[in-house]
C-alpha positions as CSV (number, residue, x, y, z in Angstrom):
1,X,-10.0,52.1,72.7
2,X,-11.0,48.6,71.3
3,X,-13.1,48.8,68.1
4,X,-16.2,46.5,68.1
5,X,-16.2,43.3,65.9
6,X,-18.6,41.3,64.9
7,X,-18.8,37.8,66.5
8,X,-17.0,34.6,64.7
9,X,-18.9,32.3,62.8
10,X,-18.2,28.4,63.1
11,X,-16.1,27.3,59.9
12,X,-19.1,25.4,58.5
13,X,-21.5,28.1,58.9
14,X,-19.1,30.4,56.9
15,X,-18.3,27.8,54.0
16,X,-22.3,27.2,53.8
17,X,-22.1,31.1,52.9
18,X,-20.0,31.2,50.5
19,X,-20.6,28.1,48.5
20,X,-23.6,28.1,46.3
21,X,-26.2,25.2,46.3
22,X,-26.2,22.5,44.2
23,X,-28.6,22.4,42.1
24,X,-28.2,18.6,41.3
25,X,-30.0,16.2,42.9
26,X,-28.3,13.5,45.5
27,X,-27.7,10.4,44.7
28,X,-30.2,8.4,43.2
29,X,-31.4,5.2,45.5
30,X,-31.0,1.6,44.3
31,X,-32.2,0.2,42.0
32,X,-34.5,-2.6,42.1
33,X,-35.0,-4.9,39.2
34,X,-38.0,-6.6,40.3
35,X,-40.6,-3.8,40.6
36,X,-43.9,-2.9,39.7
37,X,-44.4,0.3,37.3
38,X,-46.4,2.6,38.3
39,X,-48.7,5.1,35.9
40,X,-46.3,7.2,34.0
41,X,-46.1,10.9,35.4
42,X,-46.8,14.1,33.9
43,X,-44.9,15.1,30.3
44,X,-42.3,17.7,30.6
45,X,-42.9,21.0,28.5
46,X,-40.1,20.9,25.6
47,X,-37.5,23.3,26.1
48,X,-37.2,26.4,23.7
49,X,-35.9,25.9,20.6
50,X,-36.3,22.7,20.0
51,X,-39.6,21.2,17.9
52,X,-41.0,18.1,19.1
53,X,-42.0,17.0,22.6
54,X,-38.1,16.2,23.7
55,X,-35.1,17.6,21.5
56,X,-33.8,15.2,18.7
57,X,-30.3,15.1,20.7
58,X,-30.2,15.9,24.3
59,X,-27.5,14.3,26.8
60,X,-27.9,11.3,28.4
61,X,-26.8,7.7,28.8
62,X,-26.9,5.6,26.2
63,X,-29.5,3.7,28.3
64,X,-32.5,5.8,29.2
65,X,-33.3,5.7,33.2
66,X,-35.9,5.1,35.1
67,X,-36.0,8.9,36.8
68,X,-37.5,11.5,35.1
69,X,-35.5,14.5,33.6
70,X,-34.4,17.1,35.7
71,X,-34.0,20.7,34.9
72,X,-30.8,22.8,36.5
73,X,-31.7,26.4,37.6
74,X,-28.9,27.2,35.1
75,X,-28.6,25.4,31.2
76,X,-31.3,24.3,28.4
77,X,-30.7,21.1,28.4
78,X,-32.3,18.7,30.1
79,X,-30.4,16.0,32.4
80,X,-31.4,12.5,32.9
81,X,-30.0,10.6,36.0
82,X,-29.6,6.9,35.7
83,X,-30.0,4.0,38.8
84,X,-27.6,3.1,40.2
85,X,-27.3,-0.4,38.5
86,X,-26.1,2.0,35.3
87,X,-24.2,4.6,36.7
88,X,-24.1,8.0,34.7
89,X,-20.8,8.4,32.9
90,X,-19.0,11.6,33.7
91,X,-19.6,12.8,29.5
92,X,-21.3,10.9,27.2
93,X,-22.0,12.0,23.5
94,X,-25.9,13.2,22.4
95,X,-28.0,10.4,21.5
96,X,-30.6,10.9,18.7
97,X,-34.0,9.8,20.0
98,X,-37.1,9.7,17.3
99,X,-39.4,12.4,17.9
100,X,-42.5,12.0,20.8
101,X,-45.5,10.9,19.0
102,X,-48.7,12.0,19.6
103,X,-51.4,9.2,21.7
104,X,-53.2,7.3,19.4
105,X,-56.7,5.7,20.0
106,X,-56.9,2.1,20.5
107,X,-53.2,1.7,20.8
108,X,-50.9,0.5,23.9
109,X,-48.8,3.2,25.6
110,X,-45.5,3.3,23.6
111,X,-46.5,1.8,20.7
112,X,-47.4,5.1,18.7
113,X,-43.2,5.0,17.3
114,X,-44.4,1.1,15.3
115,X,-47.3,3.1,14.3
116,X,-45.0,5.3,11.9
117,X,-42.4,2.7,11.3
118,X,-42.6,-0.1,8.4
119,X,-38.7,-1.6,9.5
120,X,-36.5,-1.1,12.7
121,X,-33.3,-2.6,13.7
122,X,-32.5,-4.2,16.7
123,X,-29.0,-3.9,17.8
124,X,-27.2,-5.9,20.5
125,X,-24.4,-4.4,22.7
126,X,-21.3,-6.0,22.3
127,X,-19.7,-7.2,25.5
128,X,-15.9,-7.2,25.8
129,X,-15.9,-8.6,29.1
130,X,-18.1,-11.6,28.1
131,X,-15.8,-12.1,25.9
132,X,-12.7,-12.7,28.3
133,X,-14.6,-13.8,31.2
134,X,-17.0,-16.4,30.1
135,X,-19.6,-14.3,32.4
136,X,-22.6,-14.1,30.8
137,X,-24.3,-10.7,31.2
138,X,-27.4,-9.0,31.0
139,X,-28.2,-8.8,27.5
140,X,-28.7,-4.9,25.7
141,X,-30.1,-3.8,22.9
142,X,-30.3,-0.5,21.0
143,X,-33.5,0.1,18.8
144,X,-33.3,2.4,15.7
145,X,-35.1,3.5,12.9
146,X,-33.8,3.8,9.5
147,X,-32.5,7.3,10.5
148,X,-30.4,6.0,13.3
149,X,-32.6,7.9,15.8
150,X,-33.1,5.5,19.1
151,X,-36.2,4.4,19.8
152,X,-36.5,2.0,22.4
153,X,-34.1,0.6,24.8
154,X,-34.3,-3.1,25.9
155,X,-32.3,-4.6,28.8
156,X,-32.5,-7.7,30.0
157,X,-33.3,-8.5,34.1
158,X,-32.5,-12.1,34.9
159,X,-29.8,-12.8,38.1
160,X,-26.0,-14.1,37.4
161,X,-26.9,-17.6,38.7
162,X,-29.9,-18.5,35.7
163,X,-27.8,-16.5,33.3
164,X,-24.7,-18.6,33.7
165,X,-26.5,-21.6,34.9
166,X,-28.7,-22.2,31.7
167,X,-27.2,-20.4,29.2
168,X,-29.4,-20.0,25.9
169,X,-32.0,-22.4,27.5
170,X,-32.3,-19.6,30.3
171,X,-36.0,-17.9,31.4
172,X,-35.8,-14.3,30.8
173,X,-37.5,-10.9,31.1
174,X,-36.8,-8.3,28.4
175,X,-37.8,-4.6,29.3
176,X,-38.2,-2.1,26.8
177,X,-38.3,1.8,27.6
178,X,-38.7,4.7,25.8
179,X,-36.8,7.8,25.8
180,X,-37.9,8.9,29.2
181,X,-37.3,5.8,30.9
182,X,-40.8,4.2,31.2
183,X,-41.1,0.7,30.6
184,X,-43.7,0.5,27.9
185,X,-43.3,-3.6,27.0
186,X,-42.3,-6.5,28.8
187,X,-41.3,-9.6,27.3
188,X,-41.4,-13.2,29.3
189,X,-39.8,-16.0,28.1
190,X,-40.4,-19.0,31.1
191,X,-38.1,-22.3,31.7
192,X,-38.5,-24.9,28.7
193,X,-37.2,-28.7,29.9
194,X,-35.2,-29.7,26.7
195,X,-34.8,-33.5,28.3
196,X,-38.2,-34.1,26.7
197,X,-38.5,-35.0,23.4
198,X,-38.7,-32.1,21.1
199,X,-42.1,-32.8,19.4
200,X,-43.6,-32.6,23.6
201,X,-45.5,-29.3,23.8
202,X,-43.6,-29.3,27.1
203,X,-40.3,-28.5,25.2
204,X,-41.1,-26.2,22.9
205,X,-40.3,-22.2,23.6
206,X,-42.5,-19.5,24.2
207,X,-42.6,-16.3,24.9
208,X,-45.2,-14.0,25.8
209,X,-45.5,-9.9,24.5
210,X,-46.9,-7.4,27.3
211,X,-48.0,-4.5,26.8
212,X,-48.5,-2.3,28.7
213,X,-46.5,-4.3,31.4
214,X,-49.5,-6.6,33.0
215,X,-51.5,-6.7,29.8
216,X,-51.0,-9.6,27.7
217,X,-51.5,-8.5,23.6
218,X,-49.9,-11.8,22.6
219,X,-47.6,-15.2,22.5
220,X,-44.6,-16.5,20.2
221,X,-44.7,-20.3,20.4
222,X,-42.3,-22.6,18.7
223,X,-43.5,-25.2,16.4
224,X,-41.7,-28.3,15.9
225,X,-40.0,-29.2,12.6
226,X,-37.1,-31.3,11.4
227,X,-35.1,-28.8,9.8
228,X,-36.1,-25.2,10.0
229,X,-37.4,-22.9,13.0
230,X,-41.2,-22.7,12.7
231,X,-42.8,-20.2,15.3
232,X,-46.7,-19.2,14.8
233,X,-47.6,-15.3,16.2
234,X,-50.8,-15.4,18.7
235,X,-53.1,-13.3,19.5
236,X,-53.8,-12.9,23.7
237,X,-56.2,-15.8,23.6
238,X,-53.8,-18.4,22.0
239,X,-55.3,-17.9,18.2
240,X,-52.7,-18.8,15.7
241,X,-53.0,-15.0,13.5
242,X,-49.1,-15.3,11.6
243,X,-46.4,-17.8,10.8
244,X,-42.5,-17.2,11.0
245,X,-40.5,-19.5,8.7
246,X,-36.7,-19.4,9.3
247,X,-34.0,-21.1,6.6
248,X,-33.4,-24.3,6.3
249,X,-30.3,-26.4,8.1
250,X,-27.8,-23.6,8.3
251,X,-28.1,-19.9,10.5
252,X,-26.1,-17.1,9.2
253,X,-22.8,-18.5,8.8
254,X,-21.6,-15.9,5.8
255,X,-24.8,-14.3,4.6
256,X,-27.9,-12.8,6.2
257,X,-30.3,-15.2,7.7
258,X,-33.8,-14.2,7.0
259,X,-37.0,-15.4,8.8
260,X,-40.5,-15.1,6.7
261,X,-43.4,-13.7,8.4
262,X,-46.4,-14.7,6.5
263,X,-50.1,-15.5,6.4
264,X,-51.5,-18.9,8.3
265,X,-52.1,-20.4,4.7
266,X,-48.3,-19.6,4.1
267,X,-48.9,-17.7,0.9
268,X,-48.9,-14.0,1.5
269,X,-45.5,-12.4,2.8
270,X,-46.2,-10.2,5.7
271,X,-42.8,-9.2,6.7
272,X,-39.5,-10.5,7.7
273,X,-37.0,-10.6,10.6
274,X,-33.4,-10.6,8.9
275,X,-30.2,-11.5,11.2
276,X,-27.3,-9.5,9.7
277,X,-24.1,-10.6,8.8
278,X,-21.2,-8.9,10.0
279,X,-18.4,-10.7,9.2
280,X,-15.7,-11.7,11.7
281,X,-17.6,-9.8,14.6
282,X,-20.4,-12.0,14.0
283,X,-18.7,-15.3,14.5
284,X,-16.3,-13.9,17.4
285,X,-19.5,-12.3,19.8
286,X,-23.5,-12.8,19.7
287,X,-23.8,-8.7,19.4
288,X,-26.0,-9.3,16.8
289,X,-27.9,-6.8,14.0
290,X,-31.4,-7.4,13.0
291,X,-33.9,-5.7,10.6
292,X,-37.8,-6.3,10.8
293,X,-39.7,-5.5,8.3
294,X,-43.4,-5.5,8.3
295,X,-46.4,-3.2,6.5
296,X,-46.9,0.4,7.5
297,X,-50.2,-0.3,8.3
298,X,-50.1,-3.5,9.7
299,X,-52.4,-3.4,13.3
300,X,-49.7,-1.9,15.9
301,X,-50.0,-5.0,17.9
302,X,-48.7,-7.7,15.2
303,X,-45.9,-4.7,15.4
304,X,-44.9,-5.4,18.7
305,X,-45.6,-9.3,18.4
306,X,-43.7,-9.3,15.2
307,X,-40.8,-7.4,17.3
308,X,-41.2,-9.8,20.3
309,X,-40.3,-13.0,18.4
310,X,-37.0,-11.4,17.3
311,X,-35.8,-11.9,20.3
312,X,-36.8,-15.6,20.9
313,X,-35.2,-15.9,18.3
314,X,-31.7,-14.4,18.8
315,X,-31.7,-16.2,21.7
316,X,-32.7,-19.4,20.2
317,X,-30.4,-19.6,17.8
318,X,-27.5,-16.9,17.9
319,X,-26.8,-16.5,21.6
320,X,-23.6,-18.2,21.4
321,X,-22.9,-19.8,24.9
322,X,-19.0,-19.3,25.9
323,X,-17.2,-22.6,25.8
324,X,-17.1,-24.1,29.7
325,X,-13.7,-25.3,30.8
326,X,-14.2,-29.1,31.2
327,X,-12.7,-31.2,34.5
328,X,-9.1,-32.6,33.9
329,X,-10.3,-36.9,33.7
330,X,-8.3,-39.2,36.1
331,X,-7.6,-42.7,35.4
């Protein structure tokens, strides 16, 4: 007498049975650099145990993403899936982010963290590869308070051909994001012709401070002068409102090189924006280190201008170019 058994399953059927889901997502989609940011999404509830609106060290890569966090059936912490132009290392170590702020009245989106600051530093990745290659890339930089919490990230989004084509003199777009990924600034630097003479308005850089993305709050425009960098800080109609005075004839070759921020009359300091000297690392690579000063209570806009024209700067006159290799001559 044959005993009943119950009928076979297909192989996949069976393995779907006794393999548990995934919790994780999929992967992400690509990545496009050239898009338009939408209105941020809802905040996340912080998770117990930790004060603040998003825990001092949660794990993550070093860049913040563009998705927002994801929380695993199973865990505390909170994950953060990069695009796939950055993929996700397999481990990376915590990175300290300053604490949320609360919104402010009459201030951009993202700029409550300048509100509480009176100095940041601006830190440039440094790029082995550049290095070997002579490929310019994508430039990176880490912003940190005093405490060496992050608090934005700013990548560069310009394609390899007007990167290695133009060097220095090259048109850029810089996007800063907080710690959830949203792009809070944009700065726009457009193509300068340098053929011209240099005192021709038409030669002289510029670059122009969003924020939020889409909503001009101000300019950086170079002034010309025979011997030292002179940039005045404008408001969004074009109105001179601050001066930056950089030293004269010589850029940071063994000491700090400091650029003044002061009044239109030139007598009151307002702040500074200080390149760092780093010894050999600072002749060998352009991963610079700056620190900007300005007044706790200086309007949250001059902030971000202030901020803006650091960059102009460190690509005016300490993005080193690597040396091009130069056609054998024939006679």
């Amino acid at each position: 007498m044959s005993v009943p058994t119950a009928p076979e399953q297909p192989a996949d059927e069976v393995e779907n049975q006794i393999k548990p889901p995934d919790p994780r997502p999929g992967t992400p989609p690509e990545y496009s650099s050239h898009f338009i940011p939408g209105p941020p999404g809802p905040a996340l509830p912080p998770p117990v145990g930790y004060p603040g609106g998003l825990p001092v060290g949660y794990y993550g890569p070093q860049q913040p993403g563009t998705f927002p966090l994801y929380l695993p059936s199973s865990g505390t912490h909170p994950i953060q899936y990069q695009p796939g132009k950055y993929p996700v290392p397999q481990s990376s170590a915590p990175v300290a982010w300053m604490p949320v702020p609360t919104p402010m009245p009459n201030c951009p989106p993202g700029l409550e963290y300048l509100a509480q600051l009176d100095n940041i530093h601006v830190l440039q990745h440094f790029e082995p590869l550049e290095m070997i290659t002579h490929f310019e890339t994508n430039n990176r930089y880490d912003i940190k308070n005093n405490l060496g919490q992050m608090v934005y990230f700013v990548a560069e989004d310009t394609d390899d051909y007007t990167r290695n084509a133009y060097r220095t003199l090259r048109p850029f777009v810089l996007r800063v994001t907080d710690c959830l990924g949203q792009e809070i600034m944009t700065l726009q630097r457009p193509f300068r012709c340098t053929c011209c003479c240099f005192c021709c308005p038409s030669a002289r850089q510029e670059l122009e401070v969003q924020c939020p993305p889409g909503v001009t709050i101000g300019f950086v425009a170079e002034h010309w002068n025979l011997c030292r960098a002179v940039y005045s800080i404008q408001n969004e109609k074009k109105e001179d409102m601050m001066g930056v005075r950089g030293p004269c004839s010589t850029y940071g070759c063994g000491s700090d090189s400091v650029f003044e921020v002061k009044s239109l009359d030139g007598v009151s300091s307002i702040g500074s924006i200080t390149r760092k000297w780093n010894g050999m690392l600072s002749t060998m690579s352009d991963a610079d280190h700056f620190e900007i000063h300005f007044p706790l209570d200086l309007d949250v806009k001059m902030k971000a201008m202030i901020f803006g024209a650091c960059f102009l700067i460190d690509f005016m006159y300490f993005e080193s170019s690597p040396p091009q290799r130069s056609s054998p001559h024939h006679d």
